[in-house]
C-alpha positions in Angstrom: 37.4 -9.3 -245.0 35.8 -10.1 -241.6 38.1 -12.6 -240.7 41.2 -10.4 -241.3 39.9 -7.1 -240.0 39.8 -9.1 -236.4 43.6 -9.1 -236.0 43.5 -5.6 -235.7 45.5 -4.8 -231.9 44.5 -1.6 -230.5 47.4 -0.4 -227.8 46.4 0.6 -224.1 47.7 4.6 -223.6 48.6 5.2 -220.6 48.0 8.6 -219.3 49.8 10.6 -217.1 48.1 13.2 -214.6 50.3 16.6 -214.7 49.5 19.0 -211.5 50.3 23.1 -211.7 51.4 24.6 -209.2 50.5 28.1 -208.8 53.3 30.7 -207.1 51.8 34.5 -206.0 53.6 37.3 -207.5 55.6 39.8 -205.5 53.9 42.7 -207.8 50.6 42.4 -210.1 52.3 42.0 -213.5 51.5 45.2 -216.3 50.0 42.7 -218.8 47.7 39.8 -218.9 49.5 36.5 -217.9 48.5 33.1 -219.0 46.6 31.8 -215.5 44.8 28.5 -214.8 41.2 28.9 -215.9 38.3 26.2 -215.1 39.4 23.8 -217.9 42.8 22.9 -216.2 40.9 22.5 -212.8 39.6 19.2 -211.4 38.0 20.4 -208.4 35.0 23.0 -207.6 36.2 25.8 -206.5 33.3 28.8 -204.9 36.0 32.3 -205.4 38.3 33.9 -207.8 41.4 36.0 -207.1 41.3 39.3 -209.4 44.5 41.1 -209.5 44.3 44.9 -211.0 46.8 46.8 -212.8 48.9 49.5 -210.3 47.2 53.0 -211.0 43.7 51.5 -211.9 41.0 53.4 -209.2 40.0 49.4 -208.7 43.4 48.6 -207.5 43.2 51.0 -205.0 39.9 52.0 -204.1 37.7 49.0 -202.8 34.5 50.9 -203.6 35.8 50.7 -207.3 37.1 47.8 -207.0 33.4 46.5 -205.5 31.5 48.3 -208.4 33.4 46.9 -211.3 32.6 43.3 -209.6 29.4 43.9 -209.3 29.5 44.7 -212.8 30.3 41.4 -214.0 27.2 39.8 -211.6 29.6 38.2 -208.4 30.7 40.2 -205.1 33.8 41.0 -203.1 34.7 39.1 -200.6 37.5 40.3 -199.2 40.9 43.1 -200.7 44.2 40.6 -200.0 47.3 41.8 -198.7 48.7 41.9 -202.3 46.2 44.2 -203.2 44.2 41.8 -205.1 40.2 40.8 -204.6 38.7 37.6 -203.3 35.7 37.5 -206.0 32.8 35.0 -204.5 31.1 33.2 -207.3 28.3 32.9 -205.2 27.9 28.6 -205.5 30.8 25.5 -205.8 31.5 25.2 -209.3 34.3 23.4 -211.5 33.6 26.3 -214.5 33.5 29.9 -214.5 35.1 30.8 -217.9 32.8 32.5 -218.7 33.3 34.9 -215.5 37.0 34.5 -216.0 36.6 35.8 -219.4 35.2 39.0 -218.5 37.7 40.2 -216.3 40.2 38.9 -218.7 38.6 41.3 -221.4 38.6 44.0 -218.7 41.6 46.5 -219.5 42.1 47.1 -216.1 42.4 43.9 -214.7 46.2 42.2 -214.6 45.2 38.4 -213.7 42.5 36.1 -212.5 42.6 32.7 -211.5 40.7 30.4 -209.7 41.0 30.3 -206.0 41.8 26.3 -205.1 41.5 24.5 -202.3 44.9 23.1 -202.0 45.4 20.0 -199.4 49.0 18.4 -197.9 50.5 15.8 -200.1 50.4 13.2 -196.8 49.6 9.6 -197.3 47.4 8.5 -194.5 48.8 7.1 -191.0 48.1 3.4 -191.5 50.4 0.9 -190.6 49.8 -1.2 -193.8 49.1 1.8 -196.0 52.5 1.1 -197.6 51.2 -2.8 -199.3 47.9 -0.9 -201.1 49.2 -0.6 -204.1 45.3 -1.0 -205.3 45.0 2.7 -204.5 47.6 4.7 -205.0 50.8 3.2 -207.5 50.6 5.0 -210.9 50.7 1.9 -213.0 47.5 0.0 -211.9 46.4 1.7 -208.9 42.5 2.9 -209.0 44.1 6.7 -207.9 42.1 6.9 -204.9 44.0 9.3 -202.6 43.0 12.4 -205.1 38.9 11.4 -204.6 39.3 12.0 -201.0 39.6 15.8 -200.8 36.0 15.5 -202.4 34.1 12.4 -201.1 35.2 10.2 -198.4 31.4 8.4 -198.2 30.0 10.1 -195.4 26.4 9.6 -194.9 26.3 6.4 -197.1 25.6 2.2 -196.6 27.4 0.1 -198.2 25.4 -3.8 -197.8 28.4 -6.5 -198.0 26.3 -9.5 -199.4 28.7 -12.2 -197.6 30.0 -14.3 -195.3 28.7 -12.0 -192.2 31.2 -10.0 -189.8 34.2 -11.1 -187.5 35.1 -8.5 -185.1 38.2 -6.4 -186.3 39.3 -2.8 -184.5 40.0 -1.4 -187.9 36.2 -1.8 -188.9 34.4 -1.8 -185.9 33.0 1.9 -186.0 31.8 1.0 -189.2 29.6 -0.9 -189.0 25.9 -0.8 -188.6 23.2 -3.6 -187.4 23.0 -6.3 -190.5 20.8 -9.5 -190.8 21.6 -13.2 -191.4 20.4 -14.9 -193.9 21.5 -18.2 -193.6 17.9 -20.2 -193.3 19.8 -23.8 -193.2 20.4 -24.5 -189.9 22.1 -27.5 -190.7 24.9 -24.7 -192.4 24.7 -22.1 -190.8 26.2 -22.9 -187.3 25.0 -20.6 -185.1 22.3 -22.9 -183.6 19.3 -22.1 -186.0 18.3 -20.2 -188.8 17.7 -16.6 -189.6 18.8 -13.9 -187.2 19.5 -11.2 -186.5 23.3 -11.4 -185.9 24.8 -11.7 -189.1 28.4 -12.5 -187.0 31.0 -15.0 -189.3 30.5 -18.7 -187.9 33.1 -19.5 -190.1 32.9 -21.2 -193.8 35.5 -23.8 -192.8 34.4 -27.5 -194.5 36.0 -31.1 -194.4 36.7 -32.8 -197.5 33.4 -33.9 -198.7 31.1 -32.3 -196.4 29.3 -30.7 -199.5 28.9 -34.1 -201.8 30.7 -34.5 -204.6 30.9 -33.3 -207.9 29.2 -34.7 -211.1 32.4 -36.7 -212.0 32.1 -38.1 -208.3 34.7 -36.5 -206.5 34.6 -35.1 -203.1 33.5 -31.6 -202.6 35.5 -29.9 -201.1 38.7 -31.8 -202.7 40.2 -31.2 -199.4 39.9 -29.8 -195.7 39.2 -25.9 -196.2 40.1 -23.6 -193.9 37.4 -20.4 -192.7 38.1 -17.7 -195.0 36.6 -14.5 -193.3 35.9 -13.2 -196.2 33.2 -10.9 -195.6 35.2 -9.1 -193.6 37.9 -9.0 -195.8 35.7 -7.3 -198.4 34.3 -4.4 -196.2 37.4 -3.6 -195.2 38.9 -2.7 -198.5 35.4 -0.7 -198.5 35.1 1.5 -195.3 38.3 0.3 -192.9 38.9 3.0 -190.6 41.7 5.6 -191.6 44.0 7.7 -190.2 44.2 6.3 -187.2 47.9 4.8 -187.0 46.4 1.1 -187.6 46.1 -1.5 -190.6 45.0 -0.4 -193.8 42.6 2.3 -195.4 39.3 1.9 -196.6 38.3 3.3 -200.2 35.0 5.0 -198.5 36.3 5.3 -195.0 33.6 7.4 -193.5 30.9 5.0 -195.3 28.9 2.8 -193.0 29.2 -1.4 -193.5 26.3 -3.6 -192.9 27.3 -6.5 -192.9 24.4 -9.2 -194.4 25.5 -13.1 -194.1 24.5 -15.4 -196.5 27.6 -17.8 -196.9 28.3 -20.0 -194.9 29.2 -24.1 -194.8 29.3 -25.0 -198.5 27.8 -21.6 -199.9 24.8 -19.6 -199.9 21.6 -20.8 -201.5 20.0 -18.3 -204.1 16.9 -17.6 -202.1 19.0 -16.5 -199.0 20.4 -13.5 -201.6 18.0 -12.9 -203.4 15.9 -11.8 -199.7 19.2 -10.3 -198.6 19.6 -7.7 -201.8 15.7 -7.2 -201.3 16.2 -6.2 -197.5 19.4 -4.3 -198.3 18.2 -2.0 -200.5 15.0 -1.0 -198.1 12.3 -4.0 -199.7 10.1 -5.5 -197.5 10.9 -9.7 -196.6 8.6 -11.6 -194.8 9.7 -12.5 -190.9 12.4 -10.1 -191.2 12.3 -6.8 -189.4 11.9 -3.7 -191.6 15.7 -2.4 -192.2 16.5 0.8 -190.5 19.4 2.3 -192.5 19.1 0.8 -196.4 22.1 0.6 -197.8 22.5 2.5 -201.3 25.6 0.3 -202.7 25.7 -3.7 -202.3 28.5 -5.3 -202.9 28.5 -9.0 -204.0 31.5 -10.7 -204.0 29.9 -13.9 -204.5 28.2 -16.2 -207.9 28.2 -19.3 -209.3 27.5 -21.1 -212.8 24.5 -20.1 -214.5 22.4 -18.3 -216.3 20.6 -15.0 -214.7 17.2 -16.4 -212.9 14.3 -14.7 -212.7 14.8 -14.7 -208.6 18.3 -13.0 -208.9 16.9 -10.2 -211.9 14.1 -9.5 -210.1 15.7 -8.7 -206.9 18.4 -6.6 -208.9 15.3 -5.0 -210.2 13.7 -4.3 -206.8 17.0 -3.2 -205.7 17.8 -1.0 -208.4 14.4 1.0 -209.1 14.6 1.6 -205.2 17.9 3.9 -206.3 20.5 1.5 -204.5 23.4 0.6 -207.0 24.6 -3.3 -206.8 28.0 -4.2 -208.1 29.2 -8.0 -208.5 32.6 -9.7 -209.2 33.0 -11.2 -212.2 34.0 -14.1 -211.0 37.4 -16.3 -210.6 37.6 -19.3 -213.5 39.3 -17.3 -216.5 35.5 -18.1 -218.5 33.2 -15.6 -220.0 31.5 -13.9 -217.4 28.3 -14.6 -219.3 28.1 -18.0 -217.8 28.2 -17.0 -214.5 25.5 -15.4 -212.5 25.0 -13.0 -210.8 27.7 -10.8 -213.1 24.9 -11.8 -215.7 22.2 -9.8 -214.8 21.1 -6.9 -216.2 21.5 -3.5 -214.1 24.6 -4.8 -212.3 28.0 -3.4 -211.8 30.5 -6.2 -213.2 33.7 -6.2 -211.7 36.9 -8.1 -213.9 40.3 -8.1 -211.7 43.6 -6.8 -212.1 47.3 -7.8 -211.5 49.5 -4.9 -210.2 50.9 -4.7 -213.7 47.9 -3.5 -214.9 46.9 -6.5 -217.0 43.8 -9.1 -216.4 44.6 -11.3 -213.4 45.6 -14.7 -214.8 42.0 -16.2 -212.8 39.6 -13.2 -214.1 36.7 -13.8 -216.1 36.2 -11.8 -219.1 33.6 -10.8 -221.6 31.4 -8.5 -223.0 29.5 -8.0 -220.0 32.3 -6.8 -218.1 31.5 -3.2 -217.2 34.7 -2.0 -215.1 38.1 -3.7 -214.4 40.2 -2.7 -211.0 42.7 -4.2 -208.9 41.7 -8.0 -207.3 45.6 -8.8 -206.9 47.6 -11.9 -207.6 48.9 -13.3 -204.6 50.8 -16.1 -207.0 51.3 -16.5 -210.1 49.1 -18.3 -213.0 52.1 -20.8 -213.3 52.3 -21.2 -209.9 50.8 -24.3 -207.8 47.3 -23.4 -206.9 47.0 -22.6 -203.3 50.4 -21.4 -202.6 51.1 -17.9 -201.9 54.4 -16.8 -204.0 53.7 -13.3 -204.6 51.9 -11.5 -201.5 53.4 -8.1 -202.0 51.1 -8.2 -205.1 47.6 -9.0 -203.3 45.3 -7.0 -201.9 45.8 -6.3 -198.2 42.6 -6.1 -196.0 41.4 -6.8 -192.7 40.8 -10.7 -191.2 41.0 -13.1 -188.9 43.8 -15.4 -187.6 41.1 -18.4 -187.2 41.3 -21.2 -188.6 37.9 -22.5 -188.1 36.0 -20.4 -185.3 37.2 -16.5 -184.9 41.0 -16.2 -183.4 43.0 -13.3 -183.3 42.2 -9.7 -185.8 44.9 -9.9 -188.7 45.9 -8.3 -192.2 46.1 -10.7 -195.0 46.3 -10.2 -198.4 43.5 -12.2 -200.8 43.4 -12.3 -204.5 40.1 -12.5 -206.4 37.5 -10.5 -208.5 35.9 -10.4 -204.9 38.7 -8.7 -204.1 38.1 -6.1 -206.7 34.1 -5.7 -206.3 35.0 -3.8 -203.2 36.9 -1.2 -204.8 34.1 -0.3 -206.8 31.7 -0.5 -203.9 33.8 1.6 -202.3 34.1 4.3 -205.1 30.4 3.8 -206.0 29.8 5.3 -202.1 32.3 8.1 -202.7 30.0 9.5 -206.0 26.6 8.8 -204.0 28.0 11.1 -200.8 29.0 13.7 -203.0 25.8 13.7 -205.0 23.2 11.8 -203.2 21.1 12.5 -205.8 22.2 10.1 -208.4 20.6 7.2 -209.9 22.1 3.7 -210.3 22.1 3.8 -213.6 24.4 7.4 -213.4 27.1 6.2 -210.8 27.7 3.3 -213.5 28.5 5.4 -216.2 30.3 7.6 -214.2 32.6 4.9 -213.1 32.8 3.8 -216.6 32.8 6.8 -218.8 35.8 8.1 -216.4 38.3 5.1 -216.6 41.6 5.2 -218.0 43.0 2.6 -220.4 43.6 -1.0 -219.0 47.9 -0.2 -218.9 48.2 -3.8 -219.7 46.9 -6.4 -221.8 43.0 -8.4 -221.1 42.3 -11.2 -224.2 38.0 -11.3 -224.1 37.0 -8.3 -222.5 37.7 -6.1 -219.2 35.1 -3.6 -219.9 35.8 0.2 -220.6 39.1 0.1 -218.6 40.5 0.4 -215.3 38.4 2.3 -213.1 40.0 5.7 -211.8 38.8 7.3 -208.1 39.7 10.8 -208.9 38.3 11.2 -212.6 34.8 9.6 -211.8 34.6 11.9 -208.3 35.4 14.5 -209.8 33.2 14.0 -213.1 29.9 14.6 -211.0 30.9 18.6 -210.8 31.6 18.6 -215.0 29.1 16.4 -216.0 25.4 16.9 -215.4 23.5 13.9 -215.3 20.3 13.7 -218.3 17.6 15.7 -217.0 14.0 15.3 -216.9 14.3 11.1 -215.4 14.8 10.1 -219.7 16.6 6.6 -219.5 16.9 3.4 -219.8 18.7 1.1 -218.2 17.4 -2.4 -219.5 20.2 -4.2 -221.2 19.4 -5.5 -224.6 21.5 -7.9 -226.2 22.5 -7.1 -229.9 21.8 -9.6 -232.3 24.4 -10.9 -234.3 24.2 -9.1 -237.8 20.5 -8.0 -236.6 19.1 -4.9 -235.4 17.5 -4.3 -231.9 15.8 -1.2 -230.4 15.6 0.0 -227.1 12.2 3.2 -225.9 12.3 6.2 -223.9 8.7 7.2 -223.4 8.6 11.2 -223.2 6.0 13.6 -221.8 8.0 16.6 -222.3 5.9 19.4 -223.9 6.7 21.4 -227.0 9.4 20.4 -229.6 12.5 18.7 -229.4 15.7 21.1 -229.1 18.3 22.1 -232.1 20.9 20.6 -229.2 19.1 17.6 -228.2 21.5 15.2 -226.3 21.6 11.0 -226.7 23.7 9.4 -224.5 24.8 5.9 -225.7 26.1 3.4 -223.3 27.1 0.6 -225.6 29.3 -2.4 -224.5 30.4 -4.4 -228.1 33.6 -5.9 -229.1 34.8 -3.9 -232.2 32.1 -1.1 -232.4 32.6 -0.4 -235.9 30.1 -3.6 -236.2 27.5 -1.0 -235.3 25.0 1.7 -236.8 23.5 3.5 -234.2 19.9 6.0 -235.1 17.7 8.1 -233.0 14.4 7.4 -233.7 12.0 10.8 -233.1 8.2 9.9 -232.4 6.8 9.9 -235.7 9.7 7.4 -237.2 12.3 10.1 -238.3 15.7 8.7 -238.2 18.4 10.9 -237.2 22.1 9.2 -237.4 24.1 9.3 -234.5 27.2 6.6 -235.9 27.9 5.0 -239.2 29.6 1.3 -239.4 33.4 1.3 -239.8 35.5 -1.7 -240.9 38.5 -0.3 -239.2 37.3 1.0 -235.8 38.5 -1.9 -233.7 38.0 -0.5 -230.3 35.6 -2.2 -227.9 32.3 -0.1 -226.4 30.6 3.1 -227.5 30.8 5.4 -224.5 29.1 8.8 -226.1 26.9 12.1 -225.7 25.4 12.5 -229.4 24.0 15.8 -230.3 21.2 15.8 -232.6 19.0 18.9 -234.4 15.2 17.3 -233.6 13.9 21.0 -233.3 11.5 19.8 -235.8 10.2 17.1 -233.5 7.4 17.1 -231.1 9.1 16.2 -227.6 6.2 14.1 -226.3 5.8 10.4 -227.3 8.0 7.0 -227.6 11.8 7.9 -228.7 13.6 5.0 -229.6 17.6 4.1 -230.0 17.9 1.3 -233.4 21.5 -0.4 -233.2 21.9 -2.4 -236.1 25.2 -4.7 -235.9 26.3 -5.2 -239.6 29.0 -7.6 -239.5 29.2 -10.9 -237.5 31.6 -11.9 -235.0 31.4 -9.8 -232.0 28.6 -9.6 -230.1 27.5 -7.2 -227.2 24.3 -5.0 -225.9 23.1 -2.0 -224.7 23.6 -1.1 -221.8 21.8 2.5 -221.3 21.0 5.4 -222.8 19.4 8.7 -221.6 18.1 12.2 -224.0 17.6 14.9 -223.1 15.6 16.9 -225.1 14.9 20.6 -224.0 
């Protein structure tokens, strides 16, 4: 039965955004009309418009009018021209129903609605905003243009772990003082080691100048050009916007610090490892202490391997110091698993996208996989490797015209899961401006728990779907992160027809409540594998999800609520997954409870 329950195909469904638009009446109406309420809105909102019925005292009287408000606990702002009343809520908020409803149930109230911030339906000014099709096409565009009427990045660092900085007009104002890394001189070609001026020398190589291979073939196979590429990625980040010039960035009022670590033939592992540490506000020997920590890094970067202690332990140092650290997935159309650093735990793994909304032919895939979004295809699969057939499908950024040492500022477009790191980067710094406040761990599953279907097809694993700008932005005002500091964010692998656990130690006092939440981020091919339990303190198991042989989605992405009034709060609460088939395989990747 195991064998044939795995041809199961579950279809992507695409969804379509619908947007109301809301007309004033020439005369409040005699009855109650249907109006927008908090549950169609996608945006805070801080005032209501109340509208009273003709020959109520309210509708003419404001001192009635002001009484009945206060009534209901809110003030009047101000008596419009139609005679209705601006109602202040008194805070930003993306629900009031429950306000709503009691001037609905009022007799003497006509309408109310929500009063929304409504913004022009311009696209910015940029010359080459036309070619990003990575943000705004309906098909397999990340939606960014809605996010920016609530985030645009202000006040954040984003750390581009890269090939350093070449000079560029449209990023320029974006940037703040970085370090380089690069501790081979020999490499690094700037005349000596670490610095800091983390400027792009240029990653340009000769056929052979990095050995050979372990079939004993030259490495590079032939003469390489420089490929800017650090500078490509930041752009896609924080590139300036609206300013009738090249692109725009995701994040465009973030700030780029620009770290190098690439150079001739790479970047050695110890030269990151120090870089995410003095990113994310660590402390690294002979390097000056960093004056604005970044609290997103971007990676665009791996190789071959398993996770090493130096990489996971920088992640970890990173991390616990609140800065979030995403990583492409890497180019070779493998399982990410092989290929480090996706394969660390704590990370944000990036798979690409084609503008048709299916895996890019060159993606890697897998279970680990957290997030797809667009990385381009500036040829096709079929096509000859290193030609460039297709560039109206890549993704446009800034660079450079040189060839070896910096020329002239250009836009090219690149494809690459490097290419699509930066677009979660970049919406990672959109959730952190508007709530500073959030934890790695939070802006992960925001990002995740808020994308939409993958529109196309992705054979091994993209994750829990294509990342969407708008939904995860606007998430952060509908959905309160767990309270009281409960979760974990270790990863624990699942065992193959095994069962694993994973502890949240509490020191909450008094009992457990009738309503207590478990939130369960699980990534698993075919998640009817799994049997998922809370476990209270004193070894009570309280079900959250039973096994099913035909649930053939991927991932469980939920908020369990659980009656554990019976439990004392304080003491070590554990989730048990037990995978009851074999076959797939996955892990947990959080959870949180919370409990009062």
């Amino acid at each position: 039965m195991n064998g044939l329950r795995r041809t199961s195909v579950c279809a992507a469904a695409v969804s379509a955004a619908v947007l109301s638009v809301i007309s004033p009446a020439s005369a409040a109406p005699t009855q109650i009309q249907s109006q927008p309420d908090s549950t169609q809105v996608n945006r805070p909102f801080e005032k209501l418009i109340v509208g009273y019925k003709p020959g109520t005292p309210e509708a003419s009287s404001d001192t009635a009018a002001s009484d009945d408000v206060k009534s209901k606990g809110k003030s009047v702002h101000r008596r419009m021209a139609s005679g209705a009343v601006v109602v202040n809520l008194g805070s930003k908020t993306a629900n009031a129903d429950n306000t709503i409803q009691a001037f609905k149930n009022d007799p003497d109230v006509a309408y109310v609605e929500p009063d929304l911030l409504m913004q022009p339906f311009a696209d910015p000014n940029d010359t080459e905003y036309s070619r990003q099709w990575d943000l705004f096409e309906a098909t397999a565009g990340m939606n960014v243009p809605g996010a920016w009427s609530s985030s645009t990045g202000s006040g954040v660092t984003v750390a581009v772990i890269d090939t350093g900085y070449v000079a560029h007009s449209d990023l320029s104002a974006k940037v703040v003082a970085g370090y380089d890394f690069v501790s081979d001189a020999a490499r690094a070609r700037d005349g000596g080691g670490r610095d800091s001026n983390p400027a792009d020398e240029g990653d340009w190589m000769k056929k052979g100048d990095c050995g050979t291979d372990a079939s004993g073939n030259p490495v590079p196979a032939a003469d390489q050009g420089s490929s800017w590429h650090g500078t490509h990625v930041a752009g896609t980040i924080a590139a300036s916007t609206n300013n009738n010039k090249g692109i725009a960035g995701i994040a465009y009022d973030a700030k780029i610090q620009p770290l190098r670590v690439l150079a001739q033939c790479g970047g050695a592992t110890s030269d990151i490892a120090d870089a995410i540490t003095w990113a994310s506000g660590g402390n690294v020997s002979g390097v000056p202490a960093n004056a604005t920590p970044a609290k997103v890094i971007n990676m665009s970067l791996g190789g071959q391997s398993s996770c090493s202690t130096t990489y996971q332990n920088a992640i970890n140092g990173a991390i616990n110091r609140g800065t979030t650290v995403v990583v492409a997935a890497g180019n070779s159309n493998a399982n990410v698993a092989n290929f480090t650093p996706a394969n660390c735990n704590g990370v944000i793994t990036v798979a690409a996208t084609g503008r048709e909304g299916n895996k890019a032919f060159y993606s890697n895939f897998g279970t680990r996989i957290d997030i797809a979004a667009p990385g381009g295809e500036t040829r096709r699969g079929t096509d000859t490797p290193g030609t460039i057939t297709t560039p109206e499908n890549g993704i446009w950024s800034t660079l450079n015209a040189g060839t070896t040492t910096p020329g002239a500022e250009n836009y090219k477009p690149y494809q690459g899961t490097s290419m699509a790191a930066p677009h979660i980067a970049g919406l990672a710094a959109l959730l952190v401006a508007k709530k500073p406040s959030l934890t790695p761990a939070q802006v992960k599953d925001l990002i995740k728990t808020n994308s939409r279907p993958l529109p196309g097809t992705c054979s091994g694993g993209c994750g829990a779907g294509l990342a969407d700008a708008t939904k995860a932005v606007n998430a952060i005002d509908t959905t309160p992160p767990p309270s009281g500091g409960l979760e974990n964010t270790t990863d624990v692998t699942i065992v193959d027809r095994g069962t694993v656990e994973s502890s949240i130690s509490s020191s909450v006092t008094g009992n457990a409540s009738s309503a207590t939440k478990v939130g369960v981020n699980i990534v698993h091919t075919y998640r009817g594998d799994l049997v998922i339990d809370l476990i209270a303190p004193d070894g009570t198991a309280y079900r959250l999800k039973n096994s099913s042989s035909s649930d053939s989605a991927d991932n469980v992405v939920a908020t369990y609520t659980v009656n554990a009034s019976s439990e004392v709060a304080a003491g070590t609460w554990k989730l048990r997954v037990q995978d009851v088939y074999s076959g797939d395989t996955g892990y947990i990747d959080s959870w949180n409870l919370t409990l009062q």
